[in-house]
N, C-alpha and C positions, 0 to 999 in steps of 0.2 A: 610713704603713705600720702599719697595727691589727694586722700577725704577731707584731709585737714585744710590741704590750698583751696578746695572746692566751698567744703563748709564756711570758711572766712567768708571765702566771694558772696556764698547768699547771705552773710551775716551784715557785708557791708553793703548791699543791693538793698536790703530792709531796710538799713539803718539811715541809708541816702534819702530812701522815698520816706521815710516814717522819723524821723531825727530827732523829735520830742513826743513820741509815742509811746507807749506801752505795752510792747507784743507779750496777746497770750498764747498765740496759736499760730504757726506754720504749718500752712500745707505743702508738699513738696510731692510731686510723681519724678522719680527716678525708675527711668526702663531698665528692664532686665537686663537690656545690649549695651548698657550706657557706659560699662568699665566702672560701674562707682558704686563701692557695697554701703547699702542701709544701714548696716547695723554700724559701721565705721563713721559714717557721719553721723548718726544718734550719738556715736560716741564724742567725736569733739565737740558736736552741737553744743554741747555744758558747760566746756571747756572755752570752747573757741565765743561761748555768747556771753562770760561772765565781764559785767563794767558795759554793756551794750543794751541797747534796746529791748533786745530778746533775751535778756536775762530771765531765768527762771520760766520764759516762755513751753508751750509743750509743742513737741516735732511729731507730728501726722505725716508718715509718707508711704503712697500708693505704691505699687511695682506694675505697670503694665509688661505684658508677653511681649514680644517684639514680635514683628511683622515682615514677612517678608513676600516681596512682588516680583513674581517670574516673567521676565521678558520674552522667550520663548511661549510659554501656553497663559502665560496671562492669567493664572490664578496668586490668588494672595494665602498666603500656608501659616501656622506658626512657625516661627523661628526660634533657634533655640543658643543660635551662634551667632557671630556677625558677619560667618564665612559660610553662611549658609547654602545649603543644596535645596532645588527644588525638588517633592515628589518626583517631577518627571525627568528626572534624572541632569536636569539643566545649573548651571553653575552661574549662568548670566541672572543674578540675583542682586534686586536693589531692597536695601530693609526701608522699610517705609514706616515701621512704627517698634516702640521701643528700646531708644539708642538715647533719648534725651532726659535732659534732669531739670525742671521747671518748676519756679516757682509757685502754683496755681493760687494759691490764697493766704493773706496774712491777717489773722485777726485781733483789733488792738482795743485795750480797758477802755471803758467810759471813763473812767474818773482823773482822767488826762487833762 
């Protein structure tokens, strides 16, 4: 289960920039193609955030579609894999959206 190595990593990335904060809120987009299931990191999130910053914190996380970009005709498709085929039957396929897991916003108490 690498949600668990993952979860840690943005547990300790908060906790580096924020280290006498108060997290009430994590934002997180995690792609479709990113290999890393949502509901697996909601899970350690509790786990993996108890005695930290983000204790008791709540986990917001978006799923965008993944994207992919055909070299051949030059259109951009949904992607549904990471081994993606284009429509036009081409394989020369770069994903261009996602595959990532970013942290977009952390929101911390006033009374800090």
């Amino acid at each position: 289960m690498h949600e668990l190595a993952v979860t840690e990593s943005v547990i300790a990335a908060i906790s580096t920039q924020l280290p006498d904060s108060r997290v009430v809120v994590v934002h997180l987009e995690i792609g479709r193609l990113s290999g890393v299931m949502p509901d697996a990191v909601r899970f350690c999130f509790e786990l993996a955030g108890e005695g930290t910053c983000v204790e008791g914190a709540r986990l917001d996380i978006t799923e965008p579609e993944g994207v992919g970009d055909c070299a051949d005709c030059g259109v951009s498709f949904p992607a549904r894999d990471p081994l993606a085929m284009c429509p036009c039957g081409s394989a020369d396929v770069v994903i261009s959206g996602g595959a990532d897991l970013t942290i977009k916003a952390v929101e911390v108490a006033d009374d800090v």
